[in-house]
N, C-alpha and C positions, 0 to 999 in steps of 0.2 A: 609662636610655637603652639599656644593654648586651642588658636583661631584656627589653626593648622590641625589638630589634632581631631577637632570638633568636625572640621569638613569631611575629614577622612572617615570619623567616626557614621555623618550622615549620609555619605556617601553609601558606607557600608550596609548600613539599615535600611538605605532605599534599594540597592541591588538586593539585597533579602527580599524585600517586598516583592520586588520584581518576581524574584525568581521563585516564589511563593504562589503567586496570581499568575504565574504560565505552567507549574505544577497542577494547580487545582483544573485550571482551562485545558491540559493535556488530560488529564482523568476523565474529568467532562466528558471529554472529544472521546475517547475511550469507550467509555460508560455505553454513548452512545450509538457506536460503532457496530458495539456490541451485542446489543439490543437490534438493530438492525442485520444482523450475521444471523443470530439467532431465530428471528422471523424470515428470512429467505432459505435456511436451514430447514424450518416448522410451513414452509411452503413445499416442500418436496413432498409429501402427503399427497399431492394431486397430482405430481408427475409418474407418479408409480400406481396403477394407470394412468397416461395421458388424461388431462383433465383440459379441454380446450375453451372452458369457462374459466380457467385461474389466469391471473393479469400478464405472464409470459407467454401462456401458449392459444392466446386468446385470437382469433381469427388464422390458428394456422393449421386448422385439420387437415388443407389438402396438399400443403409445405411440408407438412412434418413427419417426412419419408426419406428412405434408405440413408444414402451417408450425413445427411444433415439431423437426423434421429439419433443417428449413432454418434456422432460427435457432442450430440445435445446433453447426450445421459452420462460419457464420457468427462466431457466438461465441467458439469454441476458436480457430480464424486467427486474428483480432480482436484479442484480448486478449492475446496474447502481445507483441504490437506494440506494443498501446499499456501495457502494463509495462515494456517497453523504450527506450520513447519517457520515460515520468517518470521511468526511474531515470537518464534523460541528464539530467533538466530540472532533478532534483534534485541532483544529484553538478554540471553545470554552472554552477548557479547563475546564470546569464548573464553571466560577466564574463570580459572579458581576450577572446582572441580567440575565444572560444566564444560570444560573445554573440549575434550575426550567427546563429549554427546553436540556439542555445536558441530564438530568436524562431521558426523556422522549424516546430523541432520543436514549439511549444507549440501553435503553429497546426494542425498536421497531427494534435497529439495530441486537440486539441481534436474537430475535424469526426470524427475516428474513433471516440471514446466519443460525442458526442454523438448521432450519426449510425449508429453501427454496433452499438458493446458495451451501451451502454446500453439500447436499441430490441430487439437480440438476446436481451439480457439476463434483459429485461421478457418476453417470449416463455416462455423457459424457465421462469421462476421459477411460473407460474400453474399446472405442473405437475411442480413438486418435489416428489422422495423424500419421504414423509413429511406429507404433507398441507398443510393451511391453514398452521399454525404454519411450519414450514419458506417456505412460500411467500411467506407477509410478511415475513421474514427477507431474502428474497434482493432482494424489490423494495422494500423500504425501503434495503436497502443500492444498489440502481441509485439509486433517486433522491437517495440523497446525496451517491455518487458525482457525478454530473450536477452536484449544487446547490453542491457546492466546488468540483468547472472553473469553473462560471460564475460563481464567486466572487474564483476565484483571478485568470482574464481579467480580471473589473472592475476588480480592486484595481491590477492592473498597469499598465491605462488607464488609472487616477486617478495613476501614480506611485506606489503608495504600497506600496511594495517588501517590505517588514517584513509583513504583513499579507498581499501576494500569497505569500511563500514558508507561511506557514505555510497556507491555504488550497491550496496546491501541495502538503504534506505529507500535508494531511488528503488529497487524492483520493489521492494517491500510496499510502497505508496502505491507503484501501479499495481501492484495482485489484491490489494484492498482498496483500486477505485470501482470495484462495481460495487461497494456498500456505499459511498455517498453518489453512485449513478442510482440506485436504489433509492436514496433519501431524496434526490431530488427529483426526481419523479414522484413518488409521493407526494410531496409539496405541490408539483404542478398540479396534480389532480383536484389535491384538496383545496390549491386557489382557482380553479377553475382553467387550467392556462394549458392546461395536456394537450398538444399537436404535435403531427410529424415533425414541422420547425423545431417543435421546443425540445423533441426527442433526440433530431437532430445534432442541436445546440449542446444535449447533454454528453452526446456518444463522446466530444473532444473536451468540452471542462470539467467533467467527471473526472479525468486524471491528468488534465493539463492544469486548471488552479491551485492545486493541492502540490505539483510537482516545482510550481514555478513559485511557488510559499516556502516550501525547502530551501530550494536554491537560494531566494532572495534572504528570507533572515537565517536560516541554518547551518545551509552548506561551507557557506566562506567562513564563518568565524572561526576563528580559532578556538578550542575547546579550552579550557580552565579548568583548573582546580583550583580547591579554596581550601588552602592551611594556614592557622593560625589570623585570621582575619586577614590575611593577603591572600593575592591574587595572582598566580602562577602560569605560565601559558604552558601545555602540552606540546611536545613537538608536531606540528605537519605532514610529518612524511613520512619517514623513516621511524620506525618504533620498535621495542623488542616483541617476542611474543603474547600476545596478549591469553 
């Protein structure tokens, strides 16, 4: 009973630990994100005029005409908005007195990617850096972007709460992978490794590794609560309103 009681107890202090060093690593990751948002944000500066020296619109003075112009300017507004919009929807989760402002935002996030980032999106992507490969890259990621809002809407119709947040997550990862398609380009530069190939390479695991990181340790588990030093599972599926 005593040996029994000790296990439980060190079990319990290493899942604290645990879950201690992937709070600190989520903040990090954060921090960082951050910082990176912020400086793509403090690069618009050169876009208002075209500035065909700054690292985006570098070699495309004579690309950077009529609807690919217009979708360009479209897009950078756009999308900042609507990263701002999921990272309320996700931090709010709709509960307590933020629910009323979750529903609002989800709406307004919605008609903006469906209607603006995505549509803009698709524009750009047909004449990315880097050719064909890159260019599938960026409109496979709009329309999956697209196909989890209007996944995440349904589920939340049907109720079915478990199932809307994680379809909330997934669009939420893809409208914040061009901040580590941003980090890692940086990186290449700074190791010396900047090619079309490696631009290439980035267009698809910019938001394919980070998608397929969810899936594999976050999406399946079951969520927990923790009362009383036990461990309680949350239902799956069906839930009341959050």
């Amino acid at each position: 009973m005593v040996q029994s009681l000790k296990r439980d107890e060190f079990e319990s202090e290493k899942r604290s630990s645990r879950e201690l060093l992937l709070r600190l690593l989520g903040w990090a990751v954060v921090l960082l994100l951050a910082k990176v948002f912020l400086s793509i944000v403090v690069e618009y500066r050169r876009y208002f005029p075209a500035d065909f020296e700054s690292n985006f619109l570098s070699g495309r003075r004579h690309s950077f005409t009529g609807t690919y112009r217009q979708a360009f300017y479209v897009h950078i507004l756009s999308s900042p908005i609507a990263l701002i919009l999921a990272t309320f929807l996700v931090v709010s989760q709709g509960k307590g007195r933020l629910r009323w402002w979750h529903r609002w935002a989800g709406r307004a996030q919605f008609l903006l990617v469906m209607l603006v980032v995505v549509p803009s999106g698709m524009i750009m992507a047909k004449d990315a850096y880097a050719g064909p490969i890159s260019a599938a890259g960026f409109v496979v990621l709009n329309l999956a972007t697209a196909g989890c809002l209007v996944l995440a809407v349904l589920r939340a119709r049907q109720r079915r709460f478990v199932a809307h947040r994680r379809w909330a997550m997934r669009c939420f990862i893809l409208l914040a992978s061009p901040l580590l398609l941003r980090l890692i380009a940086g990186a290449a530069i700074v190791t010396g490794m900047e090619s079309e190939r490696s631009y290439q390479l980035n267009s698809w695991i910019s938001w394919l590794i980070p998608l397929i990181v969810y899936e594999t340790c976050f999406a399946r588990r079951p969520r927990r609560e923790w009362s009383s030093g036990r461990v309680a599972a949350v239902p799956t599926e069906k839930e009341a309103v959050p």
